[in-house]
C-alpha positions in Angstrom: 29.9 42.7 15.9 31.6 42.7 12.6 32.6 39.1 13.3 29.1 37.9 14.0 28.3 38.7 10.5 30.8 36.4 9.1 29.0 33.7 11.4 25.6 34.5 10.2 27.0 34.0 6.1 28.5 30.9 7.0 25.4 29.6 9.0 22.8 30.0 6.1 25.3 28.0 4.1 25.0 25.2 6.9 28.3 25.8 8.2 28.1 25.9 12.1 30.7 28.8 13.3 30.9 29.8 16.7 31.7 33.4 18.1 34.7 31.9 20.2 35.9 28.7 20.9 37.9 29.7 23.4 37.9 33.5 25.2 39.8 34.2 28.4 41.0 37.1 30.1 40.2 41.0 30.0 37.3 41.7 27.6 38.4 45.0 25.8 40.6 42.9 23.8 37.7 40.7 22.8 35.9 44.0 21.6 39.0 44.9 19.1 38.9 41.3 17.9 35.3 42.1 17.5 35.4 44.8 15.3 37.4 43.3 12.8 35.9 42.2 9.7 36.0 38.6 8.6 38.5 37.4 11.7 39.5 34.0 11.8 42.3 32.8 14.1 43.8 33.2 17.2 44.6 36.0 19.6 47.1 36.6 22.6 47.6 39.3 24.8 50.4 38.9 27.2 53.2 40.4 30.1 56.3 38.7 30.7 55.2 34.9 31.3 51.6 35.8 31.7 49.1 35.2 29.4 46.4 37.9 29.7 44.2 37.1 26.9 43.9 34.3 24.8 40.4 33.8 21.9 39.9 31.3 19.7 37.7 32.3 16.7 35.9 30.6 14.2 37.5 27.0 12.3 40.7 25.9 12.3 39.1 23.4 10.1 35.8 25.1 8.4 35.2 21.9 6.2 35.3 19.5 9.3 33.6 21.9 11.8 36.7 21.8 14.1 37.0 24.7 16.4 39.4 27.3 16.7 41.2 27.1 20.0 43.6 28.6 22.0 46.0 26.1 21.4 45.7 25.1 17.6 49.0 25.5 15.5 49.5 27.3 12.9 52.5 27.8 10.4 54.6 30.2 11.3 56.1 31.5 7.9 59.0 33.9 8.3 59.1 33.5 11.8 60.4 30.5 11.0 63.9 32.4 10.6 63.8 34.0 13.7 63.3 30.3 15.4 66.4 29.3 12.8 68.6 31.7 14.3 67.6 31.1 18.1 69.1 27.3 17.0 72.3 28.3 15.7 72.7 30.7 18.7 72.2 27.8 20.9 75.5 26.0 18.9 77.3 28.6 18.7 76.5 29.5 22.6 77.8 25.6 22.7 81.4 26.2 21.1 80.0 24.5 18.1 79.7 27.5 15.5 80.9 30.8 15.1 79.1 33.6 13.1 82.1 35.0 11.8 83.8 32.1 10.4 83.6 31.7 6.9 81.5 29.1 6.2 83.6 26.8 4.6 85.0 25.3 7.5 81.6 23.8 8.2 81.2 22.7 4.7 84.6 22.5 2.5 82.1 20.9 -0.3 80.8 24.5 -0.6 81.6 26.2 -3.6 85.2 28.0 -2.1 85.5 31.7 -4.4 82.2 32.5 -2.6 82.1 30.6 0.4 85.0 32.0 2.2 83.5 35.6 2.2 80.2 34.2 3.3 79.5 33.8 7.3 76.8 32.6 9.1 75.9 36.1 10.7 75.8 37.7 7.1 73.1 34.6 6.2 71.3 35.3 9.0 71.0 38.8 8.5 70.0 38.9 4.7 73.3 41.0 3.8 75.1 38.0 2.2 74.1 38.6 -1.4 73.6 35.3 -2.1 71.0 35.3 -4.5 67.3 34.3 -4.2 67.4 31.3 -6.4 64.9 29.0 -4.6 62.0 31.7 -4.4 62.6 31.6 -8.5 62.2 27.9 -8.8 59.3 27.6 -6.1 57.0 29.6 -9.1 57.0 26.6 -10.7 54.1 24.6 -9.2 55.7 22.0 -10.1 58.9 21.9 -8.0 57.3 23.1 -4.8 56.9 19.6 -3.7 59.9 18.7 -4.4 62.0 16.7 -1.9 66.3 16.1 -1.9 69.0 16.0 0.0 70.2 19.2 1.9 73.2 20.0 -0.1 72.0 19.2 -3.8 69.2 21.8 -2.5 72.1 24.2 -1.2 74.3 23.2 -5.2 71.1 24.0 -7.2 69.8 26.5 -5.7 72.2 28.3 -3.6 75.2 28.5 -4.8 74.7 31.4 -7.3 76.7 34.2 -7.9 76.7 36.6 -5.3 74.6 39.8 -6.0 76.5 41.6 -4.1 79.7 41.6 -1.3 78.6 40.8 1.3 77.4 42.8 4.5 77.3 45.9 1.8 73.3 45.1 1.1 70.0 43.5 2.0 68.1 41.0 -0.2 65.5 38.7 1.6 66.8 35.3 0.2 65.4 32.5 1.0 68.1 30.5 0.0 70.7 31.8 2.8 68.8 29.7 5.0 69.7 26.5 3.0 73.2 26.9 3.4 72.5 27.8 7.2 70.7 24.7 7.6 73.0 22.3 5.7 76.0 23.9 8.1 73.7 22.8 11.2 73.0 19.4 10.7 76.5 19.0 9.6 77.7 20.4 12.5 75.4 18.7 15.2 74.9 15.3 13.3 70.8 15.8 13.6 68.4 16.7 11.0 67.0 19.8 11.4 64.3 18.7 13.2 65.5 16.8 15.6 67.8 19.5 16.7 64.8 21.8 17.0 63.1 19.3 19.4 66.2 18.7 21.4 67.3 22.4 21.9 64.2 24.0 22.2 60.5 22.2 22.0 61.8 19.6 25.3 63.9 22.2 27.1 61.0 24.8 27.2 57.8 22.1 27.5 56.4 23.3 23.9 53.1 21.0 23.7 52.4 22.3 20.3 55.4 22.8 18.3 57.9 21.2 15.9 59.1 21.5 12.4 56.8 19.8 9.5 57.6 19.6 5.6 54.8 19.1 2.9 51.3 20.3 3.3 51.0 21.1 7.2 47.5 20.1 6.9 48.7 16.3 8.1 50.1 17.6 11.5 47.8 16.9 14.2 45.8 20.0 15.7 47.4 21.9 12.4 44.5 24.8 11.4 44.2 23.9 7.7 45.2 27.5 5.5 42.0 29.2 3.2 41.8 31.5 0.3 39.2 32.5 1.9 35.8 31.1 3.8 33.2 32.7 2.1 31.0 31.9 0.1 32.5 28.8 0.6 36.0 27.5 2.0 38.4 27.7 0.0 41.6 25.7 1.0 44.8 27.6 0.1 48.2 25.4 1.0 52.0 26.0 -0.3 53.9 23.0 0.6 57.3 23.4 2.2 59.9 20.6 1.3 62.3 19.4 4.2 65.7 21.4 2.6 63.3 24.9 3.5 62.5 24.0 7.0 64.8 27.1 7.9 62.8 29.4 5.9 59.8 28.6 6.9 59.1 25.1 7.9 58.2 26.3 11.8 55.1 25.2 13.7 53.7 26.3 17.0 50.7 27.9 19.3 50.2 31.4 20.4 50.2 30.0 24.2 53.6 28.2 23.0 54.9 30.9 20.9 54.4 33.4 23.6 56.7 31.1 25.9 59.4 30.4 24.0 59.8 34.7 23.2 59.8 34.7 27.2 62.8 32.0 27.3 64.8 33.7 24.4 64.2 37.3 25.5 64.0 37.3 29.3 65.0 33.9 30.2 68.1 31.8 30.1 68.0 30.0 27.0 70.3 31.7 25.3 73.8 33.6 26.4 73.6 37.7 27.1 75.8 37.1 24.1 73.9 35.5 21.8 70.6 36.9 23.3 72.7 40.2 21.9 73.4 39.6 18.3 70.1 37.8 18.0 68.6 40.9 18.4 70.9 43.6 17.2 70.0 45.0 14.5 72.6 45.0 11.5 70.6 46.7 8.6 69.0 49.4 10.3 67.2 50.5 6.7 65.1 47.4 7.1 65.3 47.1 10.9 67.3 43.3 10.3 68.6 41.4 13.1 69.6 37.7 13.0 66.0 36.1 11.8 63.7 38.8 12.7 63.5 42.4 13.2 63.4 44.7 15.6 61.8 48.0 16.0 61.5 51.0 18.0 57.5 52.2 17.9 55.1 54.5 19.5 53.4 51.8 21.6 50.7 52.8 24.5 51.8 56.2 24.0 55.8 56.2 24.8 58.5 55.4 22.2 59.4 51.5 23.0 61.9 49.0 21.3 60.0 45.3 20.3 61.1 42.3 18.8 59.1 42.9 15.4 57.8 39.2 13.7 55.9 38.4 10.9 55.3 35.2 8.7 52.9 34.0 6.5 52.8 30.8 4.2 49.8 29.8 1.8 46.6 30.8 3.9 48.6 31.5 7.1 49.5 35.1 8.5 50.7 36.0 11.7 52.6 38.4 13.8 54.5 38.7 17.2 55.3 41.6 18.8 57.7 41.6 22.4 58.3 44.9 23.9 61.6 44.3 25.3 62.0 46.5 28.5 58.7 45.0 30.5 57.7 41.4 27.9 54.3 43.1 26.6 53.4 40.6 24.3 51.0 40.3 21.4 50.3 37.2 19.3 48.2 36.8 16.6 47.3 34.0 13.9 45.2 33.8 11.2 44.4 31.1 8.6 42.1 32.8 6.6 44.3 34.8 3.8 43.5 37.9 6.0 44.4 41.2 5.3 48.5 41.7 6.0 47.2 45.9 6.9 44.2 44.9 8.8 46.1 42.4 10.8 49.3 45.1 11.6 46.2 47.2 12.6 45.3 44.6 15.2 48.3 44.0 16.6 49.0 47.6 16.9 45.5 48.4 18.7 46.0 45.1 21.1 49.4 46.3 22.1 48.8 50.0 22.9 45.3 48.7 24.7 47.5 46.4 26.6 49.5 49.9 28.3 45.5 50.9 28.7 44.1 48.3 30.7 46.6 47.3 33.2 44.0 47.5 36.2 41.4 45.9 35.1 43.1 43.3 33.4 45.2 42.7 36.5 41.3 41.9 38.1 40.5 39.7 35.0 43.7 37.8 35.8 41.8 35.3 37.9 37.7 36.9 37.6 37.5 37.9 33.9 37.2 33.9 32.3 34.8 33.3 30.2 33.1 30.8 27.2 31.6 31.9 24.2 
């Protein structure tokens, strides 16, 4: 009901904001989206390739009246990484990389003291110490929209010092993933991009995602990020240059989001190898992997181990959460600046509710749909 309040404010100010765009599936999730104050976004609930849930809610668009639906994109943030890594995997499943090679031997113009005790894996994994030099510049409102070539991005701002030797310590820095990048498109003789297209948005039938750069606000179906949408909206955007598509220049759809985990976690897009060091974790202090994190949680009850992502850029949050024994899936998206704890709260509650509500939302897999 919480969320019907939020409608109400934003009808007196002549805003028309509907419950749901979109609801289908079980309705005990829709009653925890319900209860959540100020919600704006998108919601799945999932098993394996299922989708068991999937709401709409509110504006992807609030000053245009465009509906939120189940298939709007959203920026991905961080999880951008995670989709990073899943593309290098795919080279080095290929023959093409190796993620113990120093990294000079994919680019000999890299500085050479540093470079040949820097790998891809230790990139990957934030334990390279190379230091955070782009998040520093990027404070500077007036460099965020700035656009060059891959490796003067990679000379000015990655190719510091190193904080520390690597594989010895963890520092989330962005700029390990313009080096990983660089090495990529060198390697495969694509942009960035286009390599993402090739290797995962055609192969897996993703209708809804891709890799942008600038304000996402110009891709097609893109929710537009707020600072917030009352009293009035507020837009909120943090542009993302072409050299930091790695970091976080990922777009997608829960519906699509929730199919590519499938593919990379239970399917065959990627090696048992690679599947393997995607996903094993090599800083167990900050639960690390290669892009992402993984976690072992009390979910539904029982101790479980889940693929643990979480992004956010300018308005945007989200999270994913893959429980890796049996695929229970949550994904959720928000564009609303909302609360980082109230949105781990949601996620939380949607994935123990979906060890709760296996037979009935077995039933509401084909008698549960509904409009709002």
């Amino acid at each position: 009901m919480r969320c019907l309040k939020i409608a109400a404010a934003m009808l007196a100010l002549g805003v028309s904001m509907p419950r749901a765009a979109q609801s289908q599936g079980n309705p005990a999730y829709h009653d925890l989206v319900d209860a959540r104050e100020g919600f704006n976004g998108v919601v799945l609930v999932g098993t394996g390739k299922q989708v068991r849930f999937v709401e709409g809610i509110g504006r992807a668009d609030a000053a245009n009246g465009v509906p939120m639906l189940a298939n709007t994109r959203f920026e991905t943030g961080s999880v951008s990484k995670w989709i990073a890594s899943i593309v290098v995997l795919k080279l080095v499943d290929q023959g093409r990389l190796d993620l113990d090679t120093p990294i000079t031997r994919y680019l000999p113009d890299y500085r050479a003291d540093t470079g040949a005790r820097l790998t891809l894996r230790r990139l990957l994994s934030h334990s390279s110490g190379v230091p955070n030099d782009i998040q520093a510049a990027r404070k500077d409102p007036a460099t965020r929209g700035i656009e060059m070539d891959q490796m003067a991005a990679v000379r000015r701002y990655a190719s510091g010092d190193l904080a520390f030797a690597p594989g010895t310590e963890w520092d989330y820095s962005h700029s390990n993933w313009l080096i990983a990048k660089a090495i990529v498109e060198r390697v495969s003789g694509q942009p960035y991009a286009a390599l993402v297209d090739r290797l995962l948005v055609r192969p897996l039938g993703l209708k809804d995602s891709g890799i942008y750069h600038g304000d996402s606000g110009a891709v097609r179906g893109m929710a537009q990020g707020y600072a917030g949408l009352l009293p009035e909206p507020v837009r909120k955007s943090n542009p993302v240059p072409d050299f930091m598509a790695m970091a976080g220049g990922y777009y997608t759809s829960a519906p699509d989001l929730m199919k590519l985990m499938d593919a990379v976690l239970d399917g065959k897009l990627l090696s048992a190898a690679a599947r393997k060091a995607l996903m094993t974790t090599l800083m167990p202090d900050q639960h690390y992997a290669l892009g992402g994190r993984v976690r072992t949680e009390r979910i539904g009850g029982v101790e479980r181990e889940a693929a643990w992502e979480d992004g956010s850029n300018g308005g945007f949050r989200m999270l994913a959460r893959r429980v890796l024994a049996d695929g229970h899936t949550v994904i959720v998206f928000t564009n609303a600046s909302y609360d980082y704890r109230e949105l781990g709260d949601l996620g939380t509650a949607l994935l123990d509710a979906s060890y709760g509500a296996g037979e009935q939302m077995s039933r509401c897999a084909t008698g549960c749909f509904s409009e709002h």
